[in-house]
C-alpha positions as CSV (number, residue, x, y, z in Angstrom):
1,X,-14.1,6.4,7.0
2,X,-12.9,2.7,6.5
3,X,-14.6,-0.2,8.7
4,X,-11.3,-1.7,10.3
5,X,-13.1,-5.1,10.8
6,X,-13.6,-6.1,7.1
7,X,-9.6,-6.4,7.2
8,X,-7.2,-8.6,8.2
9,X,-3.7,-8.1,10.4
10,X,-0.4,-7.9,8.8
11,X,2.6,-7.9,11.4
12,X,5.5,-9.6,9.3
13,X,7.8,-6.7,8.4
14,X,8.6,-8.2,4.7
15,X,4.7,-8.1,3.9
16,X,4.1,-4.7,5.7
17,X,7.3,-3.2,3.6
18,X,6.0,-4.8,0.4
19,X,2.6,-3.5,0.7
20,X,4.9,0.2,1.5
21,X,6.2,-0.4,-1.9
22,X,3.9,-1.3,-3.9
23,X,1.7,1.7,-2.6
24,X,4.5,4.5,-3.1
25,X,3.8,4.6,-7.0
26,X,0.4,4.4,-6.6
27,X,-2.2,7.7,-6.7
28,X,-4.7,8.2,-3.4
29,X,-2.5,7.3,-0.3
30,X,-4.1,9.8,2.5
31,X,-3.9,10.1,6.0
32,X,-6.8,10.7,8.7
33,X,-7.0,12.2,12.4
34,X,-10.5,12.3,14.4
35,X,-11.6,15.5,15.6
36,X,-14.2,16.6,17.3
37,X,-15.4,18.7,14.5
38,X,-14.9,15.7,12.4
39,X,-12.4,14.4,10.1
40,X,-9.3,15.9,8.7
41,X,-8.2,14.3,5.7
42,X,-4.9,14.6,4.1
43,X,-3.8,13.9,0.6
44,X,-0.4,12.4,0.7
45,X,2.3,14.1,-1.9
46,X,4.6,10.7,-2.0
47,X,6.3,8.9,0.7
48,X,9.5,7.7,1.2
49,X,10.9,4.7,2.9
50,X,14.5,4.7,4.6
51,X,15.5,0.9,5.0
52,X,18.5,1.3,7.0
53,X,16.8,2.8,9.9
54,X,13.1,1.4,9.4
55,X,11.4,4.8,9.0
56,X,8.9,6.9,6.9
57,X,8.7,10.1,5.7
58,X,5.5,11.4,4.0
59,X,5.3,14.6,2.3
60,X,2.2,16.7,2.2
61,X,1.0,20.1,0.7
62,X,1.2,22.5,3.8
63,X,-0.8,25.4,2.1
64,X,-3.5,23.1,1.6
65,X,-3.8,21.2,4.7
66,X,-3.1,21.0,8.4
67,X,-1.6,18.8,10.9
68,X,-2.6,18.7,14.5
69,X,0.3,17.9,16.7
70,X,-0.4,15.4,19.2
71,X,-3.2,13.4,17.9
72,X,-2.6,10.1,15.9
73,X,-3.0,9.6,12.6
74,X,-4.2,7.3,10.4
75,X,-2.9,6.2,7.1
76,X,-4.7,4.5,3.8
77,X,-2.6,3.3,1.4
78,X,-4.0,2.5,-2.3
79,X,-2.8,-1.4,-2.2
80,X,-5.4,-3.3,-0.9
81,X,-6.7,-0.3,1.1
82,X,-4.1,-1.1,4.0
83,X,-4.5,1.1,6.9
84,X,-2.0,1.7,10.3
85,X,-2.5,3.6,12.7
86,X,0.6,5.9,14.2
87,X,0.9,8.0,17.5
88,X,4.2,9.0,17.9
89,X,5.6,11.4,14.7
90,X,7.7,14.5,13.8
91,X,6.8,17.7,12.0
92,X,8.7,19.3,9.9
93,X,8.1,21.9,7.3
94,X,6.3,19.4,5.1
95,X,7.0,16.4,5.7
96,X,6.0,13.6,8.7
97,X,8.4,11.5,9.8
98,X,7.9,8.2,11.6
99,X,9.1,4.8,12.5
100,X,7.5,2.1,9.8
101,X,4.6,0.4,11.7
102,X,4.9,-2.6,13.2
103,X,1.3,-3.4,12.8
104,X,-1.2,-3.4,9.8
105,X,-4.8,-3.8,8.8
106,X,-5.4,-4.9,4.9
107,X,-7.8,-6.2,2.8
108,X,-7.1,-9.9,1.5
109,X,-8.3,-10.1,-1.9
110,X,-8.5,-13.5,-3.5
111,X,-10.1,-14.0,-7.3
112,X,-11.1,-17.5,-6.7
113,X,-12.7,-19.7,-4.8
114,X,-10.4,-21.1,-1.6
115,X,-11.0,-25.0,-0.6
116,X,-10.8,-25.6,3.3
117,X,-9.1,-29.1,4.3
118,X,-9.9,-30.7,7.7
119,X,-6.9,-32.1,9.5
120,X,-7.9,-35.5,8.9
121,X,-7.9,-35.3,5.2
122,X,-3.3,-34.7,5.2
123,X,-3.6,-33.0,2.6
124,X,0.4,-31.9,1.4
125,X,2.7,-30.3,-0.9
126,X,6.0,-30.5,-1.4
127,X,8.2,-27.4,-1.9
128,X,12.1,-26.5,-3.4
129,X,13.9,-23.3,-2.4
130,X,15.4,-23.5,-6.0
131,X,15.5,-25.5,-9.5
132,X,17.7,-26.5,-12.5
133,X,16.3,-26.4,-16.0
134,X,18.2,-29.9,-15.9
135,X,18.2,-31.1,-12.7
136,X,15.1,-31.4,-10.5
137,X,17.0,-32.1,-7.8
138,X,19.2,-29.3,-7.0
139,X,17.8,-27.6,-3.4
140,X,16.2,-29.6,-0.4
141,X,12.7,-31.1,-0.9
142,X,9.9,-29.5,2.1
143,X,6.8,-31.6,2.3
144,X,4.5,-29.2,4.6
145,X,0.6,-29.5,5.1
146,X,-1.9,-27.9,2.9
147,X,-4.9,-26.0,5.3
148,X,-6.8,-24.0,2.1
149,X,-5.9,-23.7,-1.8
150,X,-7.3,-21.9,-4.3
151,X,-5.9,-21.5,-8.3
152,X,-4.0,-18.6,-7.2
153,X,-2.6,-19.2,-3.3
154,X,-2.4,-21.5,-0.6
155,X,-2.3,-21.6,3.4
156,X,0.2,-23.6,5.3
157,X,0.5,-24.7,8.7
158,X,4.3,-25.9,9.4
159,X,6.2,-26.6,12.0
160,X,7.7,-23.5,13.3
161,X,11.6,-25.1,13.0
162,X,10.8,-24.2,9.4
163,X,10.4,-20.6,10.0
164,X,13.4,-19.4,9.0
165,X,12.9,-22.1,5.7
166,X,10.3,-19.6,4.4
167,X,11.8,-16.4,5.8
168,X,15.2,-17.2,4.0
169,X,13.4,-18.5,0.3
170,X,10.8,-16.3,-0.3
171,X,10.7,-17.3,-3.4
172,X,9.9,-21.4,-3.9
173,X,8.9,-23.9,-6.3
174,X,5.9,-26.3,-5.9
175,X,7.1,-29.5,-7.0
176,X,4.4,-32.2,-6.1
177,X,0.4,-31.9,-4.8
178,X,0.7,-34.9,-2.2
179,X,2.3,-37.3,-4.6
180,X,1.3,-36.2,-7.7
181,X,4.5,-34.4,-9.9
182,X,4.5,-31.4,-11.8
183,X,6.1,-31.7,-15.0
184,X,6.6,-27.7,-14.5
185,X,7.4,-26.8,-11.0
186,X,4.6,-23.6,-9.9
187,X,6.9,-20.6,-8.5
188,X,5.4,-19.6,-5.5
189,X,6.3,-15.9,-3.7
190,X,6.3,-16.4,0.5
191,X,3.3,-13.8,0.8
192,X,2.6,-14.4,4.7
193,X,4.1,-15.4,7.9
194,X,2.1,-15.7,11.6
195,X,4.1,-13.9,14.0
196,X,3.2,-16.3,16.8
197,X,3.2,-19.9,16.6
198,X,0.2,-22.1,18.0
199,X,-0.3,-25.6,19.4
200,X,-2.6,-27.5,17.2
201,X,-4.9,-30.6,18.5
202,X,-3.3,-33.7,18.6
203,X,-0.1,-32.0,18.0
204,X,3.1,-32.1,19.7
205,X,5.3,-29.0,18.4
206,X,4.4,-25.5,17.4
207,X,3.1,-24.6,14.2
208,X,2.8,-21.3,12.5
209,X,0.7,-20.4,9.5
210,X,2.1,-19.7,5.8
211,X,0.5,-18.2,3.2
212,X,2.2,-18.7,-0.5
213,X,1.1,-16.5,-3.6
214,X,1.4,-18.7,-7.0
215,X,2.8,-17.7,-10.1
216,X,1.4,-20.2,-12.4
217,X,-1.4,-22.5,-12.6
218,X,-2.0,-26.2,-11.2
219,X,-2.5,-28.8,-14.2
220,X,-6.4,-29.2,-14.5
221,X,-6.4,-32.7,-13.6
222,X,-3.6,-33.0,-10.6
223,X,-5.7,-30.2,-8.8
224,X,-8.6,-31.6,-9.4
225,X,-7.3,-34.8,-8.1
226,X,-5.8,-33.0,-4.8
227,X,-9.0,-31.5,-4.2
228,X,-10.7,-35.0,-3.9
229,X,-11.3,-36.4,0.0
């Protein structure tokens, strides 16, 4: 069906509930279960997402298909072909009710070209959780290190004391490429956050890894510039 190796692993709940989301007004969300005989494939109705108690509940056509109890399912969703895999659910009439997953596999599209930086280049950014049309100043300045870039995202590797920076603004602005201001601030959406943190080489504390989705476009010349060794 789907080679699970060509995708990434998603297990921050923000990013696996937006990718829920997005994929409940979308057409083609299905779900799988191996048999011996094959494959049974299931078109999924709709689904629906109850936030209070972290659950899912998918609706299918019952006349048309069958569920066999007991054996896990799989589920495709149409954004970025995200898959998870579930093994505990309920049956009801038409409907299968679960906990959200905790874990899942999705594709990570990027539409440009993504620069690498090696530690010893410092390459940095600085970062406000908010802005006024007057005032530049209003909210707390983060300088954090840039690990990749590209026109449209970029990869972070912070200390993890700033997790719950990026968990509680998960919407920032990009104010500076290392020293270099932005007339216009880039809005940036928090898109990823690693679960675990790591020690990194020649590092003291831990460090987690951020990935930020951009809403705008770099200046020609000042990302040009930050590109440079």
């Amino acid at each position: 069906m789907v080679d699970l190796k060509a995708f990434r692993t998603c297990l921050e709940y923000r990013e696996i509930l937006r990718i829920l989301q997005r994929s409940s007004s979308l057409q083609d969300n299905l779900l799988w279960q191996s048999l011996p005989v094959g494959k049974n494939v299931v078109m999924i109705k709709h689904f629906e997402i109850n936030f209070v108690e972290r659950g899912l509940q998918i609706f299918y056509d019952t006349d048309k298909y069958k569920i066999h109890p007991q054996i896990p399912i799989f589920t495709k969703l149409s954004y970025n072909s995200s898959i998870f895999k579930v093994s505990h659910y309920h049956l009801s009439k038409d409907t299968i009710a679960m906990q959200l997953p905790t874990q899942m596999k999705t594709l990570e599209l990027r539409s440009s070209t993504r620069r690498k930086f090696s530690e010893l280049m410092d390459k940095h950014i600085s970062l406000k959780p908010s802005l006024n049309n007057l005032h530049r100043e209003m909210g707390s300045e983060l300088q954090v290190r840039v690990i990749d870039i590209s026109e449209y995202g970029i990869g972070l590797l912070v200390s993890e004391q700033n997790r719950k920076f990026f968990k509680n603004n998960p919407v920032l602005w990009i104010t500076k490429l290392q020293n270099m201001e932005l007339q216009f601030p880039i809005m940036a959406e928090v898109a990823y956050i690693s679960l675990d943190a790591e020690y990194q080489p020649n590092r003291k504390t831990k460090e987690i890894r951020v990935g930020l989705k951009l809403s705008g476009v770099f200046p020609p010349k000042i990302y040009l510039d930050f590109l440079k060794d």
